[in-house]
C-alpha positions, -999 to +999 in steps of 0.1 A: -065+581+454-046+557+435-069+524+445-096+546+434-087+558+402-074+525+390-107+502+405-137+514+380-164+495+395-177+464+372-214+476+370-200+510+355-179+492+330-210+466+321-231+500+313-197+515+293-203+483+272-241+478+270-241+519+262-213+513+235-231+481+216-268+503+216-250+535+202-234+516+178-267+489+172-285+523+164-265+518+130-278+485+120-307+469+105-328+458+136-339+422+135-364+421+157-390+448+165-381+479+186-396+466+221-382+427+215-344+445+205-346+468+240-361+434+260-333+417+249-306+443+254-316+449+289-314+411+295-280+416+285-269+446+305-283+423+337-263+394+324-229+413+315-235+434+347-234+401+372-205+387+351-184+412+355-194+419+393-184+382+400-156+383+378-139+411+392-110+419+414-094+386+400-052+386+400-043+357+381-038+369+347-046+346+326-077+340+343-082+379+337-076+375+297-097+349+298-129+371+312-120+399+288-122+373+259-154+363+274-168+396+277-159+406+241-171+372+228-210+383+247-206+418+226-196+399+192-229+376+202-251+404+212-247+421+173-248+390+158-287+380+178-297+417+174-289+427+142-288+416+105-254+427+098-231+403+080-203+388+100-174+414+088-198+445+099-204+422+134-166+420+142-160+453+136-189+468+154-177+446+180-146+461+182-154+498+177-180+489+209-151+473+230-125+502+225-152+529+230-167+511+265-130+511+277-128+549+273-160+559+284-159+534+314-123+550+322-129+587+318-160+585+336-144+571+366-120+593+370-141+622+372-164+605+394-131+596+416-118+629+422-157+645+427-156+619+457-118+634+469-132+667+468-165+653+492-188+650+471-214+621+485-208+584+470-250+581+457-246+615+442-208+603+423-226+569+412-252+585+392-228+610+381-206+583+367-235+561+353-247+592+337-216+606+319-214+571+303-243+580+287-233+611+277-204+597+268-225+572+241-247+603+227-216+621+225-205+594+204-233+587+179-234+622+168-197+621+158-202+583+144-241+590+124-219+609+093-194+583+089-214+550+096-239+549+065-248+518+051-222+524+021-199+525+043-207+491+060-206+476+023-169+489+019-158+471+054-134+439+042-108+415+061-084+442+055-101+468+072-113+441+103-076+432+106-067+469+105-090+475+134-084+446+156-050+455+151-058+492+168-076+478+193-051+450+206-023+476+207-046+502+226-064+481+253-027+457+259-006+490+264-037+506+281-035+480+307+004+479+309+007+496+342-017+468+359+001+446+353+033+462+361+022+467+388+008+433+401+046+422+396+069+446+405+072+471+431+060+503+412+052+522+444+090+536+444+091+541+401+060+559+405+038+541+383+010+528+403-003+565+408-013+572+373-019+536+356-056+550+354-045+583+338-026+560+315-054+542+309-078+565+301-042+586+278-043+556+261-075+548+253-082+586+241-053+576+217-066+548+204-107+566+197-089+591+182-072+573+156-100+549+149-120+581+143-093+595+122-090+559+098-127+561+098-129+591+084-101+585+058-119+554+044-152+576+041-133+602+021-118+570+002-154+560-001-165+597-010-136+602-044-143+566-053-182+579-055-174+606-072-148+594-096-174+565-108-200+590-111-178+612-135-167+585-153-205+572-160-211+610-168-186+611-192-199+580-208-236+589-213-219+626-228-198+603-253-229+580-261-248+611-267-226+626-291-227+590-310-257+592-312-264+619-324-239+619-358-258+588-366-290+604-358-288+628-386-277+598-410-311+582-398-332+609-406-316+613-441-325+578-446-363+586-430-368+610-456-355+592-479-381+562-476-408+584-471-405+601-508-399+561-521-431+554-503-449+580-520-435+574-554-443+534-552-480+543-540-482+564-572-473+541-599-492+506-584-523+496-565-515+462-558-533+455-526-510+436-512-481+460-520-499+488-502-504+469-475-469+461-472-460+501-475-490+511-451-472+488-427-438+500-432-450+538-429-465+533-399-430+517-387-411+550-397-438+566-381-432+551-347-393+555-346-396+585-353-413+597-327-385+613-305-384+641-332-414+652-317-397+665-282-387+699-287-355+695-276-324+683-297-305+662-272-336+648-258-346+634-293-312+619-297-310+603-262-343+583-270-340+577-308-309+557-289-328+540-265-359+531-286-338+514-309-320+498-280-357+485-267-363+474-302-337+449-299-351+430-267-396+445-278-393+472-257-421+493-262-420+530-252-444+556-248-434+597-244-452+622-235-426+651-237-427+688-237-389+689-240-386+728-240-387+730-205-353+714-206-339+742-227-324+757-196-304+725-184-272+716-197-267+689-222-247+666-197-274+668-170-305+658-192-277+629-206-271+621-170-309+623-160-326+607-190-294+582-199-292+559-167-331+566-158-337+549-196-306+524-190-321+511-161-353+511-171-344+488-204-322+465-180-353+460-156-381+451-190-358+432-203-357+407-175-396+400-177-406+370-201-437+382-217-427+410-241-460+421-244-451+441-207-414+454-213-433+491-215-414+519-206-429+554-203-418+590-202-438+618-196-423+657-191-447+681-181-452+716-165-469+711-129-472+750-116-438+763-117-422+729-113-407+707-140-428+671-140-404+641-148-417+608-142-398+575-155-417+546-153-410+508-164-434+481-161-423+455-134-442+430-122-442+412-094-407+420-078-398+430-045-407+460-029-389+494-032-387+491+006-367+462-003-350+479-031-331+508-015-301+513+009-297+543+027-327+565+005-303+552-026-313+525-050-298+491-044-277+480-079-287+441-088-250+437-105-230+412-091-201+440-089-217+460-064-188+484-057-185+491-089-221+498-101-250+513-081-241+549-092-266+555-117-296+565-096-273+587-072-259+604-105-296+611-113-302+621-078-272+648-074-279+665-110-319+672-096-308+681-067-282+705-086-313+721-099-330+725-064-351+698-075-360+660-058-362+628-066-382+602-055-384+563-061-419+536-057-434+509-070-475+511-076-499+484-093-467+466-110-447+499-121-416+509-107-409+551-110-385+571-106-403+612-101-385+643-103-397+673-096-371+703-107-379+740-103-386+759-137-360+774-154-334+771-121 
């Protein structure tokens, strides 16, 4: 019973491993097609499985260590050819992989070890162990798929590597304790060699279970720092709204203003050139004062903002707005929506050369019962929005990543508060950003 239990058998333990690295692979950009990645990841259950099978049963040691190194070093080399992960998310996929093979490879044994106490035929145990590992793995990536995002690969660092490794070392050297207690003292009269498998397999549940639990402590980390950042650029675009719109209303005093100048100077001279001048400076007005034509207050003042904003770097916006059918949204949501949607829309124009193409347009519509928005920016030849997105989210182009990006998930979570969608492309040089919002929800 004891030989049994303790002896998992090296082809089981090469499919814990090759099981662990595919669950975990299933998280990671691919880097070759689908049929190349599974060509290549059988080749590497053959070559870990007759590794281990001529590896095992060794005594000495440091010989031992020396396999195990080996055998993590093929895992940390099978991410790195497979994937496109940096070399942080390799080591600590590797690691996660390593821990999780140990337990599956353990647990599964012992089952497998007292079904063959109790009579049950060796074929019929072998498949039953080979396929509880992968259980075991599907098990797994259903508890790992709402933790492991691609946000959350962004956030892993050193600290969070050295954190892990640490987890794992501790795990796996006092998982193994009683082997090699045993291969140098007598333990048969202590007691130990009888259950250094159940210690084992103790230990390694311990150590799953608190990588699980600081797993899921950094994605809650993740989660308030997401949410903080999101209220804080909330509160922003609320506190650039009410800016603007106190020096809105000293803008349209000074509107009305020139227009009764204009009038009076057209009266008392018909100097061509004069009128030309004032033609050309009512037409001006004209133009910047479009966004009084929305129907909806905070609206206007939002893009009286931006317009003037695009001024600065020829921006030229177009609107077509029926801004009523915001009346039922609150004034921080259409701040939210319309504040970073314009925000990024000015940052993208203003990175293309020609100003002739920094066009921006608007457009708010009724479409059936459904609430039209559509954003668009003229963009050129830039990469594609496949290109552009992580994880269905915009990708930020900032250099501070972690501290920027939130904009378009901002936008996101308000439609969505509305029981409304969002959706992001790029057609014939335009990037857009399309919502579609239920009417009056």
């Amino acid at each position: 019973m004891e030989t049994m239990m303790n002896e998992i058998p090296r082809s089981l333990t090469a499919l814990a491993e090759w099981g662990a690295c595919m669950m975990f692979l299933m998280y990671a950009p691919l880097r070759f097609e689908k049929w190349k990645t599974w060509g290549i990841s059988f080749l590497y259950l053959i070559g870990l499985m007759v590794f281990l099978i001529l590896t095992g049963g060794e005594k000495n040691m440091l010989l031992w260590w020396l396999y195990m190194l080996i055998a993590m070093a093929s895992i940390i080399g099978f991410f790195a050819l497979e994937s496109e992960l940096e070399v942080r998310q390799v080591l600590y996929f590797s690691m996660l992989s390593f821990l999780a093979a140990e337990f599956m490879a353990s647990v599964s044994w012992i089952i497998t070890a007292m079904a063959l106490l109790l009579g049950v035929p060796f074929r019929v145990c072998f498949v039953l162990s080979n396929v509880m590992v992968l259980l075991l793995c599907v098990l797994a990536y259903y508890l790992e798929r709402h933790i492991i995002t691609e946000n959350y690969l962004q956030q892993i660092t050193t600290h969070e590597n050295i954190a892990t490794f640490s987890m794992v070392a501790l795990v796996f050297a006092f998982s193994n304790m009683g082997f090699v207690v045993n291969d140098y003292f007598p333990t048969d009269a202590l007691g130990i060699s009888d259950i250094s498998g159940l210690l084992r397999t103790f230990m390694d549940f311990c150590g799953i279970a608190i990588l699980y639990a600081y797993q899921s402590r950094i994605r809650e980390y993740m989660a308030e720092k997401e949410s903080s950042s999101m209220q804080a650029l909330l509160r922003s675009q609320y506190e650039q709204y009410r800016y603007y719109q106190s020096t809105q209303e000293m803008i349209h005093i000074k509107y009305h203003d020139l227009k009764h100048q204009i009038t009076g100077l057209r009266a008392e001279t018909d100097v061509e050139k004069r009128k030309e001048w004032l033609d050309r400076l009512e037409r001006e007005l004209d133009e910047n004062h479009l966004v009084d034509r929305t129907g909806n207050q905070v609206l206007d003042t939002i893009l009286g903002a931006k317009i003037f904003q695009g001024q600065k770097i020829h921006a030229r916006f177009t609107c077509v707005c029926d801004g009523k059918l915001l009346d039922h949204m609150h004034v921080t949501d259409i701040c939210t929506i319309f504040g970073n949607a314009l925000d990024n829309a000015l940052e993208a124009v203003a990175m293309i050369e020609d100003p002739e193409q920094r066009l921006i347009h608007l457009t708010i519509k009724k479409n059936k019962q459904f609430i039209l928005i559509n954003v668009m920016n003229y963009c050129g030849d830039v990469e594609d929005v496949e290109d552009m997105t992580e994880g269905g989210h915009l990708k930020t182009s900032k250099y501070d990543k972690e501290n920027h990006g939130f904009g378009i998930k901002s936008i996101r979570y308000t439609v969505e508060k509305y029981g409304g969608t969002l959706n992001i492309d790029r057609k014939n040089g335009w990037f857009g950003l399309h919502m579609l919002i239920p009417e009056g929800n």
